[in-house]
N, C-alpha and C positions, 0 to 999 in steps of 0.2 A: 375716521379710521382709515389705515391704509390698506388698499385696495391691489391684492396679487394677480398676476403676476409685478405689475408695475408698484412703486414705490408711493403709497400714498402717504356714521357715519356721521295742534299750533292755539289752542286756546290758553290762555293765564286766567288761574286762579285767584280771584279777587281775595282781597285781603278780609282775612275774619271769616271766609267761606272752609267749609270742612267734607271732605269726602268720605263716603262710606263704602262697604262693598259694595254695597247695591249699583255703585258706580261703573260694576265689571259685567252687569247685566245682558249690554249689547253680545259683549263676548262672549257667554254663558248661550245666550239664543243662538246663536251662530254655532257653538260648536255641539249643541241638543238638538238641532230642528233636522240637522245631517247625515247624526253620525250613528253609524252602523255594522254591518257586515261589508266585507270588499265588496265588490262588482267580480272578481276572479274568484270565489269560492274561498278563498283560503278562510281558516278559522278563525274567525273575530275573535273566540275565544284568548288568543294569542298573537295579536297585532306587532306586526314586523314591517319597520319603516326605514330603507336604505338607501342611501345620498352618496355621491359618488363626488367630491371636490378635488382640485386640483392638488398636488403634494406641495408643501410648505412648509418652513421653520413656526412654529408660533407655541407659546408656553399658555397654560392653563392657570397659572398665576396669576391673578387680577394683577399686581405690580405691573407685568409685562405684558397685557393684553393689550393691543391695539389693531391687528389684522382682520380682516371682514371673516375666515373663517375660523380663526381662534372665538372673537367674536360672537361668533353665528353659532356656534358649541357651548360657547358658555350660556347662553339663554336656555338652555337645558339643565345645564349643574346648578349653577346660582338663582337666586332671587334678592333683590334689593324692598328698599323699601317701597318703591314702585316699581310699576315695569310697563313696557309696552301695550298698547291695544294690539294687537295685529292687524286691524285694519285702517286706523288714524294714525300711529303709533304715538295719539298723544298719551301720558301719563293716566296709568289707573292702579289702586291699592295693589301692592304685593304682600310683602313681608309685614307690613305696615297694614292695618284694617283700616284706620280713619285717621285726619292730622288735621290743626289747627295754625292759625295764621293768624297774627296778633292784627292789629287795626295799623299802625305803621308798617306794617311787609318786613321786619326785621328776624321776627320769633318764628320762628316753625316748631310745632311739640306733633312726633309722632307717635303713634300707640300701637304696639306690637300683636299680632294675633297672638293669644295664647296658646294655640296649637298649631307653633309655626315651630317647627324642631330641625334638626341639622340630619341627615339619611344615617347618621350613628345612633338617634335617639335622642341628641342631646338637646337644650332646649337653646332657641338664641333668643338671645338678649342684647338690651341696647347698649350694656359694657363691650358687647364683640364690633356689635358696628362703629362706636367709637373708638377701638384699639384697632380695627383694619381699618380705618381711614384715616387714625392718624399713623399705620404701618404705610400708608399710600404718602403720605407728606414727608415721613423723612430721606431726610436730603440724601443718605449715603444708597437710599433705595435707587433711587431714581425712575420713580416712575413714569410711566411716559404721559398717562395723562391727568400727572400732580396737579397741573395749572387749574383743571377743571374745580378745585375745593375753592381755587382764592377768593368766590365771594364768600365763604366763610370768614368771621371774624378772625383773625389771629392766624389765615393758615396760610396763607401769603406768606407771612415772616418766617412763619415754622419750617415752611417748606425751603428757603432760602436762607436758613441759617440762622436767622436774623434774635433770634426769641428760642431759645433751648426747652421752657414750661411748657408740656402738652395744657396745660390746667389754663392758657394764655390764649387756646384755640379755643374757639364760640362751639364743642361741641359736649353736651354733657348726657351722661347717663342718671337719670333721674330716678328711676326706679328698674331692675329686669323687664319692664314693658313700657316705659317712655324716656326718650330720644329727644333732647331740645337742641334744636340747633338755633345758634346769631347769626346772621347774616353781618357784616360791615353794611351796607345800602340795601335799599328793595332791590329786589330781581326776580323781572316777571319770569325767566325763563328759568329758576330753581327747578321746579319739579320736573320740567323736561330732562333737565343735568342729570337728575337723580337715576334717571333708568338707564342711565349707564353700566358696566359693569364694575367701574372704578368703585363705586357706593357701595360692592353688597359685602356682607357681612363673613368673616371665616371661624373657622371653629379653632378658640384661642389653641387648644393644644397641639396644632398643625402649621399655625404659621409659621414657624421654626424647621420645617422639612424642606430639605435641599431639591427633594426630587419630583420637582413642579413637570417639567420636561419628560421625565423619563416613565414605566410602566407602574409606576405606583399608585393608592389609593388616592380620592381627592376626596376629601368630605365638603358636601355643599346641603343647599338648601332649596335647593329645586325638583322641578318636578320629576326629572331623571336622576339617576346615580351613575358614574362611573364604573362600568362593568370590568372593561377590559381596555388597553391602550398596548398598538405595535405602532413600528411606523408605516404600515401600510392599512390601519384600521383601528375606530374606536368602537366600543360598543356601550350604549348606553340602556341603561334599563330602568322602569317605572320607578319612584321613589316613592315606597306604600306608605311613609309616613308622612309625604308632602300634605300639606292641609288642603289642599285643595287636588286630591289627588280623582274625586270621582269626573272632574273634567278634563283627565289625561286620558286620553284613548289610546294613545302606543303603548303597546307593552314593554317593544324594544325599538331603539332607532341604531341604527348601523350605519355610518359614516367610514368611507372608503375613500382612500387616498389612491391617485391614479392619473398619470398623463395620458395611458391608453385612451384614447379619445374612440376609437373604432370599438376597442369591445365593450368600454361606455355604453357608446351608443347599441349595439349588439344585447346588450343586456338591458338596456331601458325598452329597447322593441319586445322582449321579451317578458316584459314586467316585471323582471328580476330588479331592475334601480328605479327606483321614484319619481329623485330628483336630482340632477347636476348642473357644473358648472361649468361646464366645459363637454365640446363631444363635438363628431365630425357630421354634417350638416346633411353631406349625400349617401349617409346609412340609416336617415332619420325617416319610418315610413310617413309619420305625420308631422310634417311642417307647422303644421294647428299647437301642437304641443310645446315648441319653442315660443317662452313669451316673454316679451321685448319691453320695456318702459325707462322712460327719461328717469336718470338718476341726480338725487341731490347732490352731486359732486362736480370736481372738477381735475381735470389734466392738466398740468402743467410744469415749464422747467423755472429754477432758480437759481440764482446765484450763493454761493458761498460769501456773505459777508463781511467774515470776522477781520480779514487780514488785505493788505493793501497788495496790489490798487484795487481790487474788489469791491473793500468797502467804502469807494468812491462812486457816485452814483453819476458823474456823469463817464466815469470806463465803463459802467453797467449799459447805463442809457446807449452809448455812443455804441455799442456792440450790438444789441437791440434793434437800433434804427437802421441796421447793415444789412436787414433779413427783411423778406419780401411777405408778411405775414397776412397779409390777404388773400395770396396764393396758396399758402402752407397751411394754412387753416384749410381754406374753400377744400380742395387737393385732399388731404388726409384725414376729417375728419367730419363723422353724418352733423353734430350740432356744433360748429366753431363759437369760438365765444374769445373774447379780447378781458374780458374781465375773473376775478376771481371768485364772487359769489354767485351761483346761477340766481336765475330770476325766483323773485320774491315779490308777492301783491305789496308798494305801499314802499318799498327801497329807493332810494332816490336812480337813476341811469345815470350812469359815470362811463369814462371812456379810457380805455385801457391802448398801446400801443398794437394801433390798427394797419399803418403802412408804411415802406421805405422811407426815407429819408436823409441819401446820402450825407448831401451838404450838413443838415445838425449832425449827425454822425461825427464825422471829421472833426465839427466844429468842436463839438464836446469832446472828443480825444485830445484833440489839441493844447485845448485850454487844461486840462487833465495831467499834460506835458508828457503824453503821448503821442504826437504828432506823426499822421498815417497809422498807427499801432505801434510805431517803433519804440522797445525798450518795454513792450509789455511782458511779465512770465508767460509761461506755454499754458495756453490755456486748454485744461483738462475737462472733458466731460465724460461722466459714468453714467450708464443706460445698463438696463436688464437685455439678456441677451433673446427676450422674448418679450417686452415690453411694446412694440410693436412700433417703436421711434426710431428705428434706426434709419430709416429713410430719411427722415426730416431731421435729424440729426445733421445725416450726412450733408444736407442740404443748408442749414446752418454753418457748419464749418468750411462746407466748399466756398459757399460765402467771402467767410474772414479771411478763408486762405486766398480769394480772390483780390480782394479789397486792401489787404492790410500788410504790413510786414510782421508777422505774428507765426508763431508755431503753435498748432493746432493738435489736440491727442483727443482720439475715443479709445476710453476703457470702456468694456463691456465685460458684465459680470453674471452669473446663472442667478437668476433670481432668490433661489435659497439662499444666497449673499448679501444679493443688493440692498436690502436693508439696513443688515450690518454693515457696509461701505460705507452708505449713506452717513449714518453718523462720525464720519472721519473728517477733517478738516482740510485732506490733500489734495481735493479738487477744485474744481473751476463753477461747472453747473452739474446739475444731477437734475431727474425726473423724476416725477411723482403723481397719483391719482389719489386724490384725498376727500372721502364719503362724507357727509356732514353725520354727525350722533346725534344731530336734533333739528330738524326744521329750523335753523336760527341764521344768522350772520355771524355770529361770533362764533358757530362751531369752526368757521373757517381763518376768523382774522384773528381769534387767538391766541394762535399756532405760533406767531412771529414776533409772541412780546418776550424780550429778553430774558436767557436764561431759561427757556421753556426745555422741557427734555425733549419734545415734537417738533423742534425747531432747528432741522439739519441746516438750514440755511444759517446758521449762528445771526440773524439779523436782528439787532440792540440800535433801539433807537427810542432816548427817553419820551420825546412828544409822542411818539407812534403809544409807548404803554400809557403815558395819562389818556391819550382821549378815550382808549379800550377801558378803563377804568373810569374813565366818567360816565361810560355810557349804559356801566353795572346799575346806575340810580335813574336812568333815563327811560322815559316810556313812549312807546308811539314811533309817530315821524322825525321825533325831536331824536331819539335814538339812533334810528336807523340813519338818519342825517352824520351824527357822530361817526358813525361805523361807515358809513362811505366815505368818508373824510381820510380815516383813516385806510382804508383801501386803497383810496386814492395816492397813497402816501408808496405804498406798496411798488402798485402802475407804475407809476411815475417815475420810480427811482431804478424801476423795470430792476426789482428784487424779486419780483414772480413774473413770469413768461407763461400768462395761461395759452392753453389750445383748444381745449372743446371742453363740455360737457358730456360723459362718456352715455352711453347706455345700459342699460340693465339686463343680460338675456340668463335666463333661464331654461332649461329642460326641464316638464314638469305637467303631467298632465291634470291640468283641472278640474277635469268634469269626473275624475273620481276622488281628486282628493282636495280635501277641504281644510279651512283651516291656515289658507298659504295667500297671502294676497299680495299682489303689486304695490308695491311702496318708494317711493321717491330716495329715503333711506335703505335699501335692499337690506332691511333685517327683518327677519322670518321667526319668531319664538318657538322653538319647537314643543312646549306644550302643548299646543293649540292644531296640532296636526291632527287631522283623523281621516279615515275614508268615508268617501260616500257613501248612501243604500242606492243602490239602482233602482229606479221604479220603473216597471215595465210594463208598456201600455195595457189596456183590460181585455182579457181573452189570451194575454200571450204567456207563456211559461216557459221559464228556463229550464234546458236538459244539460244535465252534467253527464 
């Protein structure tokens, strides 16, 4: 997912093995063993939970969901067939009570709760999840993360034109309560995929409504309902039909949009905000209460591919090796990193462009029939005007303009934009921080198989998509081996300029509210929110 203000988030299911609810137990203990009355007196009765994020474009259309806080809201509206733990975030029944996996890894059949209903009453079925998913594959939609169905049978083509028959995609509705999906190859990481929000289901008489964006009703299937929507606030309220609604404890969540970072903070000392994502550091009275963790992502710039000399990889490289990125890392960033996917147990180590190197520079310019940079276009790079690159930006292009005989431009755009930019083909490099959606490798490397919608960098390189496609049938080290390869391809061609792995901070005080845990993926389900009981040591009584 991409990750604002900047431009950007682990067990397998053996084959023939089947889940039940019972599999959501951990979760169920964890939100019973806590949850309570506040610590501040307010009335349990009427549970009020308010978040305070930064202000951003993002739609509530699953089509066009990719942003960490569009995102991070829809885990309250929707429900898929699985969804998150919030503490592992590996896959546990949602929508789906139990599912089956045939003995070759191709079959999946899911089984619908029967008192799984949409916040209008109505009931879903597996004809809705198959007509939003294949609303996700067509091609005039464009959704941004279409790519994620193609290990489905038939949705690769669908999605790309190639095949018009939805009846041609591996996904059928078997009965109003089972869901069989074909996979093309095994892939262990399906049900990780699935608790995305690209997979959940809409209520077919809505799909057709223009007004995703604006203050209109959304019907979902989650444990909230959309109350209210301005653009300076949402409000969300309990969905008393949700099936699983006795383990929601909010009654209401309130989500505040706000760059005020000082009455942020002002109002979290006051126990008026919960939780944010943003706020100024020396109005905060407890420093305890900002918490910090390495996040599964990564920062970095990229080249525009499509069009020449760009998508010549030794102008890419030769520009690349101009920049002193031992220093620029070390310098600007708490974890640097030269590679694309952070660390994983059991990935093979690859090495990504680590230091200067005039002389290949040149070299490859030259041979490029750039010789010195003479006769390159001006090269363009677009940054968020709060992104927090503009230094090392600058430092980058003082560079080339030192080096080279080259015209050098920074655009710099308000973030509310830069997204939109991004998809444009007019520039040179652009930045990005991109969250992995799954503890995987391939949430990261494939973003850059051709034709993807999440692939501003337009980079089409047929070898780079078979080995991502071979590695859909591959298990183990023999996979990840695959996917480094193909990373490697990446490096190399210095089509990604990683920078760091960023970190996770939060405002959020934990020792009363539960529910919220630190995750490598920074996604938070807001189901699973509640407050503490305060227990107070014996002989002591609170006076109100």
């Amino acid at each position: 997912m991409f990750l604002f203000p900047a431009v950007f988030v682990f067990a397998d299911n053996p084959a023939g093995r089947w889940a039940s609810s019972s599999a959501g137990s951990l979760v169920d203990n964890l939100v019973n063993s806590h949850s309570g009355s506040k610590a501040d007196g307010k009335d349990s009765e009427k549970d009020e939970f308010v978040i305070a994020f930064s202000p951003g474009s993002f739609s509530l259309d699953p089509l066009h969901l990719y942003t960490t806080v569009g995102l991070q809201i829809a885990t309250g509206i929707y429900e898929g067939l699985v969804t998150y733990n919030p503490f592992t975030m590996e896959p546990i029944p949602g929508t789906a009570e139990r599912w089956t996996i045939s003995d070759d890894g191709l079959t999946y059949k899911f089984y619908l709760r029967d008192d799984s209903v949409y916040s209008n009453g109505a009931p879903v079925t597996a004809e809705d999840f198959r007509d939003s998913w294949l609303r996700m594959l067509e091609p005039g939609n464009k959704a941004e993360y279409s790519f994620l169905f193609d290990i489905i049978e038939g949705a690769a083509d669908y999605r790309k034109g190639k095949i018009s028959d939805p009846d041609k995609v591996g996904i059928k509705a078997v009965s109003d309560k089972e869901l069989d999906v074909e996979l093309n190859k095994p892939a262990s990481h399906f049900l990780k995929v699935l608790c995305h929000t690209s997979f959940v289901p809409l209520y077919k008489k809505y799909t057709e409504d223009k007004n995703w964006n604006g203050s209109g009703v959304v019907i979902g299937n989650g444990p909230f309902l959309l109350y209210k929507r301005t653009k300076d606030e949402i409000v969300l309220k309990k969905n008393m039909l949700y099936w699983d609604k006795k383990n929601v404890k909010m009654d209401i969540i309130k989500i505040l949009f706000s760059d005020d970072v000082k009455e942020i903070s002002r109002e979290f000392n006051r126990g008026e905000i919960q939780w944010a994502d943003d706020w100024d550091s020396d109005l905060i009275k407890d420093t305890s209460k900002i918490v910090a963790h390495p996040l599964f992502g990564t920062t970095y710039f990229f080249f525009v591919s499509n069009k020449s000399p760009w998508n010549n990889y030794r102008v890419r490289r030769g520009l690349a090796l101009l920049i002193p990125w031992e220093t620029l890392r070390k310098d600007n960033s708490i974890l640097p990193t030269a590679t694309l996917v952070p660390s994983i147990p059991g990935y093979p180590k690859i090495d990504g462009i680590t230091k200067r190197n005039d002389k290949e520079a040149m070299s490859l310019l030259k041979d490029a029939g750039y010789p010195d940079g003479k006769g390159l276009p001006p090269i363009i790079f677009k940054i968020s005007d709060s992104s927090g690159t503009s230094k090392i930006v600058k430092a980058m292009t003082d560079m080339w303009e030192k080096k080279l005989s080259a015209d050098v431009r920074v655009e710099k755009y308000p973030y509310k934009e830069y997204l939109k930019e991004l998809k444009k083909d007019d520039y040179t490099l652009g930045s990005a921080t991109w969250i992995g959606d799954f503890a995987d490798p391939l949430t990261f490397l494939q973003l850059w198989m051709s034709g993807g919608n999440l692939n501003d960098a337009k980079f089409s390189n047929k070898n780079y998509d078979e080995i991502i496609e071979k590695s859909y049938s591959e298990k183990g080290i023999k996979r990840y081996k695959s996917l480094s390869e193909a990373e490697k391809m990446l490096l190399n061609g210095a089509v990604v300029l990683p920078l760091s792995n960023p970190p996770s901070c939060n405002l959020i005080d934990l020792e009363s509210v539960g529910g919220w845990f630190p995750n490598p993926l920074n996604i938070h389900p807001l189901k699973y929110l509640y407050y503490k009981t305060m227990t107070l040591p014996p002989g002591i009584a609170m006076v109100k």
